[in-house]
Structures are given as structure tokens and as C-alpha cells.
N, C-alpha and C positions, 0 to 999 in steps of 0.2 A: 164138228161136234165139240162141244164145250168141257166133254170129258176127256176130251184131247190134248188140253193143253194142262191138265194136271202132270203130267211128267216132264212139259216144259219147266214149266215154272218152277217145278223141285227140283232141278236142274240149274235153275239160274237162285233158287236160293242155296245150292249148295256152291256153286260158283262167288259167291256174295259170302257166303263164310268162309271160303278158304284167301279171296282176299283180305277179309279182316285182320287173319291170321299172317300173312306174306305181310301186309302193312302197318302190321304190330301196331293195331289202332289203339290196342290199352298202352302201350310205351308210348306211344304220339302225345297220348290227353295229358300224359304225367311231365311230359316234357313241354306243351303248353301252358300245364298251371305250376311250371317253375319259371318259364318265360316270364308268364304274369306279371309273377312277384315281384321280377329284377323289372319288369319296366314300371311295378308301380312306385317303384324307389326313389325319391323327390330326385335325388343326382343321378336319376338314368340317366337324361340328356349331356351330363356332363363330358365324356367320351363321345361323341355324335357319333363317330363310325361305328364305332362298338355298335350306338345305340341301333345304329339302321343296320347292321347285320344281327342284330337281335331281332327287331322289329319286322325285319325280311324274313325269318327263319319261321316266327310268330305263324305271321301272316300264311305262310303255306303249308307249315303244319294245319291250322287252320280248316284252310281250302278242305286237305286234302280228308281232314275228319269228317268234314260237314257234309261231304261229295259221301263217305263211304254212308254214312247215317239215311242222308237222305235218299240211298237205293235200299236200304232196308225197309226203309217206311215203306217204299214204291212196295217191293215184292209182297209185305205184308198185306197190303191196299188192294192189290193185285187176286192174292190170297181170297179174302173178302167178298172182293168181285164175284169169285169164280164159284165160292161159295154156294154167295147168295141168290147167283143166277141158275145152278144146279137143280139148288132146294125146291127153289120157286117154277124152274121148268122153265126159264126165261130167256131164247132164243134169240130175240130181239138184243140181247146184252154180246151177243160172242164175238160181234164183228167188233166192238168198243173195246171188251176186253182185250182182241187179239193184237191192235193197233198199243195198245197200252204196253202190254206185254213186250211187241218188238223195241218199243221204245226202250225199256229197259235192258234187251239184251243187248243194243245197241250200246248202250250207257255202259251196260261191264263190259262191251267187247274193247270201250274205250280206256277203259281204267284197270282191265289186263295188259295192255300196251303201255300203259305207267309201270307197272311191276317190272315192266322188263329195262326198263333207266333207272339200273341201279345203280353205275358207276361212278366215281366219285367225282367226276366232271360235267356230267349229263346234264345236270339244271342250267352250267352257266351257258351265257353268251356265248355265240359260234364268229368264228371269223373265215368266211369263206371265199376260196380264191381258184380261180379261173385261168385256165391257158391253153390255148391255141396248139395243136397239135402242127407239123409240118403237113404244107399243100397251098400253104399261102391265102387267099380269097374264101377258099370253099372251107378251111377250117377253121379261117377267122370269123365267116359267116354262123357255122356252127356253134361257135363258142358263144356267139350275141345270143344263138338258139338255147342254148341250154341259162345264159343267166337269166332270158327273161322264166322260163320254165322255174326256176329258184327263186323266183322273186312273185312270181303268180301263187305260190306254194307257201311263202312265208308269209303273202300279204292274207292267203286264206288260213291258215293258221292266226291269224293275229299278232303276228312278228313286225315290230320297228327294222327298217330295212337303212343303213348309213354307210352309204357309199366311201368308201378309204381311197381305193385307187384307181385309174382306169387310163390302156393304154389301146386309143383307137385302132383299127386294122388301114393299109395302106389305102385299099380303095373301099372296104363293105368292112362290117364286123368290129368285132375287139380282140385285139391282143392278148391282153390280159387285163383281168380288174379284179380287185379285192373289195367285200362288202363285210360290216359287220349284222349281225341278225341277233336282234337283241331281244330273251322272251325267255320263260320259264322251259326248259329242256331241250331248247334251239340245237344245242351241242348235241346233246343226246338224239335227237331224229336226225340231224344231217349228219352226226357221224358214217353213217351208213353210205352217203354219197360219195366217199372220199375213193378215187380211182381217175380211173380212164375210161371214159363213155366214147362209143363207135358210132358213125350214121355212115348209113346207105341209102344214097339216093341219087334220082336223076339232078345234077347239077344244073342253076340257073345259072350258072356264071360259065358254063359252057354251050358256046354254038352249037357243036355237033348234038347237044342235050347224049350226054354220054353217061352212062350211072357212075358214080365218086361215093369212092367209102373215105371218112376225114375221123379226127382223131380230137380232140378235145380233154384236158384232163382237170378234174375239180378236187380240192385242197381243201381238209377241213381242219382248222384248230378249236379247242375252245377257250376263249376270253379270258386273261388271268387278271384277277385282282389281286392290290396291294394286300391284301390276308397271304398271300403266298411268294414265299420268298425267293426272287430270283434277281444274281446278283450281276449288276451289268457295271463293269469301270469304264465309266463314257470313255479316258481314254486307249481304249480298244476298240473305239466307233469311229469310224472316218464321216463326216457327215458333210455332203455335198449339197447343195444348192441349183436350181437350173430353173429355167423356164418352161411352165409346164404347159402341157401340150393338148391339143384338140377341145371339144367344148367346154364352154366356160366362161364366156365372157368376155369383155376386153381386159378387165383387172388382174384378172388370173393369166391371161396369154402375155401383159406385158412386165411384170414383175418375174424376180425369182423365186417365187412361194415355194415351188415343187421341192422335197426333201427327198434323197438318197440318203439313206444308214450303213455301212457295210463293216461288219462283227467280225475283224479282222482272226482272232482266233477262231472262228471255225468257217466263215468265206460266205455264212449269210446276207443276203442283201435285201434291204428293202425300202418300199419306198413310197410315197405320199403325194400327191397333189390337188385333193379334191376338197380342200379348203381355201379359202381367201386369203388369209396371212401364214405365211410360214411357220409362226410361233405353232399354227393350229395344225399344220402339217405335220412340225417337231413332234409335238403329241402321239399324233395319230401312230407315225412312221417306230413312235419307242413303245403303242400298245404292241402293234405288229411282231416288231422285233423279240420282245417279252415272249408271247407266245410261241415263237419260233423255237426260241430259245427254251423254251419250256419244253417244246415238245420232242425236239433232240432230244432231252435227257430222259423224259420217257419212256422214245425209243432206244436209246442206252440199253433200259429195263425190259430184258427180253420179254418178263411175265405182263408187262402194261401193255405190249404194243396190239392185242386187238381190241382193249380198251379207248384208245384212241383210234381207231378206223384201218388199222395198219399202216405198212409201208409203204412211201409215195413209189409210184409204179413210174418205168418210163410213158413216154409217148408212143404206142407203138403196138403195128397189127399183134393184136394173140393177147397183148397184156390188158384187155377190155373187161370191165366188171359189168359193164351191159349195154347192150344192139339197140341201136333205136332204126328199122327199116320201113324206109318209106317206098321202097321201091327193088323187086319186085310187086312185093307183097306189104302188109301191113304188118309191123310185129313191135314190140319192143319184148325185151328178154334180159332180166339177170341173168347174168351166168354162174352169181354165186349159192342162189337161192332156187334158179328153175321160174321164178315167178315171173309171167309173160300176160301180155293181153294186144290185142289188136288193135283195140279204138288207142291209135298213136297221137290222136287231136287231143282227148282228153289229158293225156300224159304232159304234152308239150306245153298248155294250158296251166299246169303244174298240181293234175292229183298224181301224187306220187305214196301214199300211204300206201298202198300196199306194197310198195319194194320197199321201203322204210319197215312195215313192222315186218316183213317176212325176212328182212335181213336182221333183226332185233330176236325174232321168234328161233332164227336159224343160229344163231349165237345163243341162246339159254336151251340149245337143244330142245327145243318145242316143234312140234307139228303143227305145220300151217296149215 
């Protein structure tokens, strides 16, 4: 019935004004037509960084006005619709409208899960890293399992995916690898991932095909730019050199590119080899370390740390933030959130939004 979806849609227009309101879309426009000004300034370009932290800021104020404006129009249009299919007794119109309608509640179910990356880190770039729990084979298998899952995930969100480190498993798997994910709120959705993930299943790499639970733990930071001051005295770096290992080339396996860092005051280490010249390793190995170092002091700050995903957990049964079972049964399961589903292909595939926003939702005390 067409008078049915009048309470929807009052519904998703009061939905649509109370993000207006959360997104302080009147302080947004006034902070864009001061942006303006400064870049219409002949010597904006003079500063260039300034100028593109300006121009970046610009830019997704921007977005984010034009996204709220143009779900107003929709609901209004919608409005219309519903209207003029009412007046006229126009049946033929409900199936069009109702398809329209979903689309829209779709569009704010996605732009309520912006509201909730509010934290001061959310937007930037995430540095994500990977480790092998003990079991040898079946957890290093694992670990390959969960980054292609992160990487299936970033490449469907529209995320640049740049490989930093990666440290093969003896016979299958990875050891360990660090990527950065580079994209508008990276930080902010993978924060949620940061723990220890569990799998249950029957092992390939066992004869006897015996069921194996393995251990796998994923590491989130996010990306620090030079706008934030962290102060490193290279000499308290020991910085080593070696030849870096497993794929890659012949250039890469016969030179010493591969870069170790190690932050002698507090026994961080890190390290690089998934560029060609070592200069580019140096790099990469002092973003890594930056962030490291960032994020210790963070967690110093008892009031930030579940702002940054909390505390790195060991490796280890019971300390798991969620089940992925392949065997007996089908399951995967937060265990911080409750949030589970069955179809375990699509997960590993990498839709993982819903343990993302239900662990987003579960931190701003929202009901999922």
C-alpha cells in the first residue's frame, strides 16, 4: 500500500535532520567559505603544504555537505512521489517509489556510520600489520587467510593497498607483513580490527585431517603526518641493513635494501623491505616507527586508548576478539559485539562491515 510508506519516509526525513544537526552542516559551509578565501589568496600556493592541507580539508568539508544536501533533495522528491501517487490513486507508481525509498535509507544507513568516526585520528591513513600466532604452518596459513580478507575489503571500499613489509612462513603462509591502506577514514573502519582473530578448522596441512584452532593477531595504527609532532633522535635508532628475503626479484634478494630500525629507549623494532633501494626502505621503516611511537604515547594516555583500538592483546586461546569457524559448523562471531553470521565465504572474501560498524555502533553506545 502506498500509504505505507508514509511513516517510512518521516522516519528517514527525521533521520536526515538529526544528521544535519550531529554534522553541524551550518558550521561545515562557514568553515568552507573561509577556506575559500584563504585559497583565493594569490600567495596561497606559497606554503604548498599548508596549501594542500587546506585544499584537503576544502575538499571533504565539501563532500561531506553536498552528500547531506543531496539526501534532502532525495527525501523531498520522494515526498512528491508519494504524494502525487496517493492523489491520483496511482498504484502502478509504489513499486518505483519503494525501490527509491530503500535506496535512500541505504544512503543514511551509510552516512550514520560516518557519524560515528569522530575521533581525531579516524580520517587518516591506517597502517596495518599482521602476525602469525604459534602452530607454525596452520597459523602461518591463517595469517595469509586473514590479509587476503583485508585486502579484498580495502580494494572494495576503494582503499590504495602499499605493501611495507612481509616476512614469508617457512613452508605455506606469512609470518608477518605490514601494509599501509590509504583512503578517507581507513583508520577509522580498521580500527575495529585490531586484536586477535581465532580459526577453527579441519587442517590441510594435517594427514590425519584433525580439526586445528590457530591464532593470528592484526595490529592497527593510523598514519602520522609531519602536521604532528613526534620527536625521534636518529641517534637512539640503531639502524641495520640485510638482505631481504622471499619474493621479490633478483634485485631485491641480492642487494642489502631490507632496513631494521630498533628505538633503543623503548625496544621497538621495525622494519622494511618491500622496496627496491634501501633509501626507500629507510622511509618507509621511519613512517612505521613514527607511528609506533605515536601510539605508545597514546597509550600512556589511559583516556585515548579505546580511541585507538585498544591494547595489543597476546597471542593466545581466550584472548580472541572473534571466531571464524569453519568446522564443525559454519560461524564467524565477534565476541566484543555479539555480531555473527554464517555465510563464513562471504567474510573471508572480505565484507566485513558489519563487525566494523557494530563495533563503531557498540562504542557510541548505539543499538545495533
Amino acid at each position: 500500500m502506498l500509504e505505507d510508506l508514509k511513516p517510512i519516509i518521516s522516519n528517514l526525513e527525521e533521520r536526515i535532520y538529526g544528521m544535519g544537526i550531529h554534522f553541524n552542516i551550518a558550521q561545515k559551509e562557514d568553515r568552507i567559505f573561509t577556506l575559500d578565501v584563504q585559497m583565493s589568496d594569490p600567495t596561497f600556493w606559497d606554503d604548498p603544504d599548508k596549501a594542500r592541507e587546506i585544499s584537503q580539508e576544502a575538499t571533504q568539508l565539501k563532500n561531506a555537505v553536498e552528500s547531506y544536501k543531496q539526501l534532502v533533495s532525495d527525501i523531498e522528491d520522494a515526498n512528491v512521489m508519494l504524494e502525487m501517487a496517493i492523489e491520483e490513486d496511482d498504484r502502478s507508481l509504489e513499486g518505483e517509489i519503494k525501490d527509491y525509498v530503500q535506496q535512500i535509507e541505504e544512503t543514511v544507513e551509510k552516512q550514520e556510520v560516518l557519524l560515528l568516526l569522530s575521533g581525531e585520528y579516524d580520517a587518516n591513513n591506517a597502517i596495518l600489520t599482521f602476525h602469525a600466532g604459534a602452530g607454525g604452518t596452520e597459523a602461518q596459513d591463517w595469517c595469509s587467510m586473514l590479509i587476503r580478507m583485508y585486502l579484498r575489503w580495502a580494494e572494495k571500499a576503494g582503499f590504495s593497498i602499499e605493501l611495507m613489509d612481509e616476512q614469508p612462513g617457512d613452508e605455506a603462509g606469512t609470518k608477518s607483513a605490514t601494509f599501509l591502506i590509504k583512503g578517507e577514514n581507513a583508520f577509522g573502519y580498521l580500527k575495529s580490527e585490531k586484536g586477535v582473530h581465532r580459526l577453527v578448522r579441519i587442517s590441510p596441512f594435517d594427514a590425519a585431517a584433525r580439526r586445528h584452532t590457530s591464532f593470528a593477531a592484526v595490529d592497527v595504527m593510523p598514519e602520522i603526518d609531519d602536521t604532528v609532532e613526534i620527536n625521534i633522535d636518529m641517534k637512539d635508532v640503531q639502524v641495520d641493513t640485510y638482505r631481504a628475503s622471499g619474493a621479490g626479484g633478483q634485485h631485491i634478494n641480492k642487494t642489502d635494501s631490507a632496513v631494521r630500525m630498533t628505538h633503543r629507549p623503548t625496544g621497538i623494532v621495525v622494519q622494511c623491505q618491500s622496496q627496491r633501494s634501501q633509501m626507500q626502505n629507510r622511509e618507509q621503516a621511519l613512517r612505521l616507527l613514527r607511528a609506533k611511537l605515536f601510539e605508545l604515547e597514546l597509550e600512556k594516555q589511559a583516556e585515548l586508548k579505546e580511541q585507538i583500538g585498544g591494547t595489543y592483546q597476546a597471542i593466545e586461546w581466550g584472548s580472541q576478539i572473534r571466531s571464524y569457524v569453519f568446522h564443525p559448523y559454519n560461524l564467524v562471531k565477534d565476541h566484543r559485539t555479539g555480531v555473527e553470521t554464517g555465510n563464513v565465504q562471504s567474510v573471508m572474501d572480505g565484507n566485513l562491515d558489519q563487525f566494523m560498524e557494530g563495533f563503531l555502533k557498540k562504542e557510541a553506545n548505539l543499538t545495533i
